[in-house]
N, C-alpha and C positions, 0 to 999 in steps of 0.2 A: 449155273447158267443164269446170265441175267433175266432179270422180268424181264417182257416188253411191252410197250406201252399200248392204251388200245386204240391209238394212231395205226400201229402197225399191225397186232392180233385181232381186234374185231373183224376190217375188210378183207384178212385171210382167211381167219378160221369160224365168221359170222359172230354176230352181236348174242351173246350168253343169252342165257333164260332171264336169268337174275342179275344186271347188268351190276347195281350195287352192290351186291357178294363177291362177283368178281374184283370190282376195284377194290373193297377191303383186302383180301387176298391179297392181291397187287400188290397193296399197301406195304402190308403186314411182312410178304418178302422179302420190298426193297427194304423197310427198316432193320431187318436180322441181316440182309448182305451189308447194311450200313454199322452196323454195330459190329458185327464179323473185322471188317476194314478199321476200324477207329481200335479194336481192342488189339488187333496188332501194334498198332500206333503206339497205343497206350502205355506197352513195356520199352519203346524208346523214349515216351517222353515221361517217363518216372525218372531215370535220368537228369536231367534240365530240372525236374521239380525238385529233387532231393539235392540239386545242386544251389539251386536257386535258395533254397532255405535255408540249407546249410550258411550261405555268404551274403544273406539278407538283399538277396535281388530284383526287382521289380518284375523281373521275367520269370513269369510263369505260364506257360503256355499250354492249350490244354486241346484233348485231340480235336475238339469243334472247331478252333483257332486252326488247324496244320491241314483241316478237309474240306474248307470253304470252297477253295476253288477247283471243283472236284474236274475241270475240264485239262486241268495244268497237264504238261507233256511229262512233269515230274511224277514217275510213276513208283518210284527207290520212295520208302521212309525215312531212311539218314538220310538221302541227297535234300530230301524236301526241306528235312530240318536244317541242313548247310547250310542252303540257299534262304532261307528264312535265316541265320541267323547272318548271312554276310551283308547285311543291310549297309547299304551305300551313304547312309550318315553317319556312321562311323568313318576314322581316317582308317586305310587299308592296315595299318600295322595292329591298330586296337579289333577291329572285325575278324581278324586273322586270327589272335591270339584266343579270344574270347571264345572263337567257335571251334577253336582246335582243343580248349581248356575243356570245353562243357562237351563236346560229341567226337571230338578226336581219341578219345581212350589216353592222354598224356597229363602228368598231374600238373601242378604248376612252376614245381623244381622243371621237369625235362620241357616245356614249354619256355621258360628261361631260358634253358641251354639252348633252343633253337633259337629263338634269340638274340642270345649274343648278351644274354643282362644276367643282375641279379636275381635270386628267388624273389627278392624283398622290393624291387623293382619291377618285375612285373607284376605282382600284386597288387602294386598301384596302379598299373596297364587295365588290368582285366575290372579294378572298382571302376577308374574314369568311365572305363567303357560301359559299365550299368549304371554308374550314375546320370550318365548321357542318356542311354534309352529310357530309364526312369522321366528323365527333367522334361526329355521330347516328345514322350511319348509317344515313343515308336513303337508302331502295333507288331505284336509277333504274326506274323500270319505269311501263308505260302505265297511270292511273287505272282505277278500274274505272269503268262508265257514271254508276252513282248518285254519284261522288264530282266528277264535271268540275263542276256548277256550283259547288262551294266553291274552283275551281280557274279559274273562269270570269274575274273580275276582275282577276286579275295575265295574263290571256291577253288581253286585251281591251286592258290597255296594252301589253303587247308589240307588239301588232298597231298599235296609236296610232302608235309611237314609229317602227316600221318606217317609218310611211307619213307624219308628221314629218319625219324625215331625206329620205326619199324627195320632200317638196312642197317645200322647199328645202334644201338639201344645206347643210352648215354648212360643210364644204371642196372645193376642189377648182375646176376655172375650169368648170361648169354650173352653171345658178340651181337645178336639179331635179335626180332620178334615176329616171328614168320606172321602170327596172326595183323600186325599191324601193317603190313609189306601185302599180304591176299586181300584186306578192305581196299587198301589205297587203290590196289589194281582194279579191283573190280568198280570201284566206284568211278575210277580211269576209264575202264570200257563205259560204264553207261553214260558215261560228258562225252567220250569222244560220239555215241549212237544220236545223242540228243544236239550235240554240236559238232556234225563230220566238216562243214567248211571252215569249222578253227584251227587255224594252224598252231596255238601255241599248248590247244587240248590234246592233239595231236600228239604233237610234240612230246610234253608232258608221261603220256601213256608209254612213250614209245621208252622215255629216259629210264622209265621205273622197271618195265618189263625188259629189259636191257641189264639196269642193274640187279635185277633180282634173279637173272637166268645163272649166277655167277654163285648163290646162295651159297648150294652144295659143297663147292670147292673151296671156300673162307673158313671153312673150320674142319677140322682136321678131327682122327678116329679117337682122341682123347679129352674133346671140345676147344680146342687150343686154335687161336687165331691161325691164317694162312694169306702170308698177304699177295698181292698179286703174281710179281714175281714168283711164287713158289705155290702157285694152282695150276692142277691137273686140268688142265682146260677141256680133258675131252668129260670131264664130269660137269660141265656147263649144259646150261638146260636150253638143247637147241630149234625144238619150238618155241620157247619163249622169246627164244634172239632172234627170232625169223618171223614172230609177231611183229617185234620192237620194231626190225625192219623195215616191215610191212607199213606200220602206224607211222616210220619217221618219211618212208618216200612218201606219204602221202601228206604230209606235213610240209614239204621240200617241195612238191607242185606247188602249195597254194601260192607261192611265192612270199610271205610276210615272215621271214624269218624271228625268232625271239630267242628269248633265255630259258625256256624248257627244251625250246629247238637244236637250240648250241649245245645244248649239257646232252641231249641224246645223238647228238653228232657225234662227242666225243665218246659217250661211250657204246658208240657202233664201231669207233676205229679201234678201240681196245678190244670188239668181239670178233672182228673182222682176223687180226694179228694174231698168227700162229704160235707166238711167244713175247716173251719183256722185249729180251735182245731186240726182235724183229719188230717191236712197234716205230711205226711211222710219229715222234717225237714230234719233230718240226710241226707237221699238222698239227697234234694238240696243242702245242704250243698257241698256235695260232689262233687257235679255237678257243681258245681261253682268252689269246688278248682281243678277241672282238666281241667275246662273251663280257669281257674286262669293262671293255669300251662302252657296252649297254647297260652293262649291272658295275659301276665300280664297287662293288662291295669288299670288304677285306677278307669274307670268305674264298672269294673270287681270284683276290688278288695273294693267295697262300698257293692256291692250284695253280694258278701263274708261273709264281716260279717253282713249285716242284716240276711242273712240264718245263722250260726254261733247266732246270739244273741237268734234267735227263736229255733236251735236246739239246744244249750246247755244252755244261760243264759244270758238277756242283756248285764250284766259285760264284758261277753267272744264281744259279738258283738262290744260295749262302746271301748274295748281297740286299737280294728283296727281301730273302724272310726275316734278316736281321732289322731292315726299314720298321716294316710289319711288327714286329716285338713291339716297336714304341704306342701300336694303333691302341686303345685303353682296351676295346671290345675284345682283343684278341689274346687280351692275359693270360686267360686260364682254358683258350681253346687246343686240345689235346693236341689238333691237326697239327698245328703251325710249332709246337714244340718237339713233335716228334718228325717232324719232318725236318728241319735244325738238325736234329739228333742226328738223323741219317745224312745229310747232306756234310755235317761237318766230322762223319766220320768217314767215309768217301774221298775227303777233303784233308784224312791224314789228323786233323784234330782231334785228338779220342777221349783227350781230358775235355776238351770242349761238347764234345760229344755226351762224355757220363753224365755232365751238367743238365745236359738241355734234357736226356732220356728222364733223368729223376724229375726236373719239373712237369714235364708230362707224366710221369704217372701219379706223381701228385695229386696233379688235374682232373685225375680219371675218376670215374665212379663206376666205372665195369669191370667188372673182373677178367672177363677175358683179355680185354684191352690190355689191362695193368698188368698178366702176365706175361703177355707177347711183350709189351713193353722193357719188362724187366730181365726177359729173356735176350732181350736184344742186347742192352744196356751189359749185361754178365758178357758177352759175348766180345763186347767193343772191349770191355774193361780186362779182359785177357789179352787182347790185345798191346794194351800199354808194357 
């Protein structure tokens, strides 16, 4: 229990014998619950130091630095360090990277991959960006309250990207990383407690607990991928989808729709749908091209026309993702090759088909993936 001060214990409980003994006392308590709070700190930010050391970084931050402003609404230890490290001089793609490298749990291969770059290119991402807080000296220290929402949006994709990596892991022999998928969440609920009129924190929460209600059902009694089509939907986790729901109606009042909003739209109408057959296509379709429309990204524009092939006709999906091959980012993205794969053998092309499954599993670095893959690819290739 906290001290109290003797603003408030003297005129309750009368002024002590010994008033000086008391306030030492006093003292002496709040400094052991101050030390208690800072040693917890302490084993997340051995982290940041042993990183910082490791790649000769000006940032070393230390827990007196992360407790200054002991009134902050940031009451989470990682949230505080997020939000301390998405500093707003940084451009949002370098503050992203840097804070997902050092406290996201992701090395800087799969921080890459999120990306869309090289290992050897972001490397360069994550120096500019300490070479910058070195030069500006930008103080490490916890935002004050009024200042987290200009710090909101580079903390929102961190949190994305956590839970990204975490829904399928880009290396490694698991399709998932359940551990990286339960931080992002939780760190999800405490943005949306600390931020309930943002719609796109909202949002956000709603996309994750949405996609991750669906866990169970992606891999199969032998660990073997399970791709939508061929999930047991009643093994979907349906308080989690009745959270998501919960977080995206209330995301959908505030009226300011966005890009965590859209992407948990669409994947409420995949929870919603009794099966493949019976999903409402068209919708996502749709949802994607106004999601298209605010985020052109070429991730964006892969989910495009796979919804696009499914609501109108592989051909119609086949002619975007063949645009899309040319995009440089999109080389060696698994998504976009394996989705080819399927679409052009849907589409009757199976030689064309074998091609595109082998360059996706090329691409891959998961094992599970690269089996599903490969099992697919065996499959078309009997086919011929």
């Amino acid at each position: 229990m906290p001290t109290p001060s003797p603003v408030v214990a003297w005129p309750r409980d009368g002024v002590p014998a010994v008033p000086a003994a008391w306030l030492q006392t006093a003292a002496r308590r709040k400094a052991i619950d101050r030390l208690r709070r800072s040693n917890g700190l302490s084993e997340r930010v051995r982290t940041l130091e042993a990183i910082a050391a490791r790649d000769g970084s000006a940032l070393t931050p230390s827990p007196h630095d992360l407790l200054v402003n002991e009134s902050s609404a940031l009451t989470d230890d990682r949230l505080r360090l997020i939000f301390t490290s998405c500093h707003p001089a940084l451009a949002l793609p370098g503050r992203v990277a840097l804070t997902v490298r050092s406290l996201g749990g992701l090395t800087t291969a799969q921080t890459a991959r999120a990306f869309l770059v090289s290992e050897a290119a972001m490397h360069q991402r994550l120096l500019r960006a300490k070479q910058k807080i070195a030069a500006a000296g930008i103080p490490y220290r916890v935002p004050p309250d009024e200042l987290l929402p200009e710090r909101l949006k580079g903390v929102l994709g961190v949190v994305y990207l956590i839970f990204t990596e975490g829904h399928t892991a880009s290396e490694g022999q698991e399709l998932s990383r359940p551990d990286l998928c339960a931080e992002a969440i939780r760190l999800g609920r405490l943005l949306a407690r600390l931020m309930p009129d943002d719609a796109e924190t909202l949002g956000l929460l709603a996309l994750m607990l949405l996609g991750d209600a669906r866990r169970a059902a992606r891999v199969g009694p032998l660990g073997e991928s399970i791709d939508l089509a061929g999930q047991d939907r009643t093994r979907w986790d349906a308080r989690r989808i009745e959270e998501g729901l919960v977080a995206l109606d209330g995301a959908v009042r505030l009226r300011r729709p966005g890009p965590y909003q859209l992407q948990a739209a669409i994947a409420a109408v995949h929870a919603r749908a009794p099966s493949m057959a019976e999903t409402p296509w068209a919708e996502v379709a749709a949802l994607y091209a106004e999601l298209h429309r605010r985020e052109p990204t070429p991730v964006v524009a892969v989910n495009l026309a796979v919804a696009a092939g499914f609501a109108e006709h592989p051909a119609a999906g086949l002619a975007l993702l063949d645009r899309l091959g040319e995009e440089p980012t999109l080389r060696r993205y698994v998504p976009l090759h394996a989705a080819r794969a399927e679409m052009l053998r849907r589409t009757g092309d199976l030689r064309g088909a074998d091609i595109a499954y082998a360059r996706a599993i090329e691409c891959s670095a998961n094992d599970v993936q690269r089996a599903d893959l490969s099992a697919r690819r065996s499959a078309a290739s009997s086919e011929i």
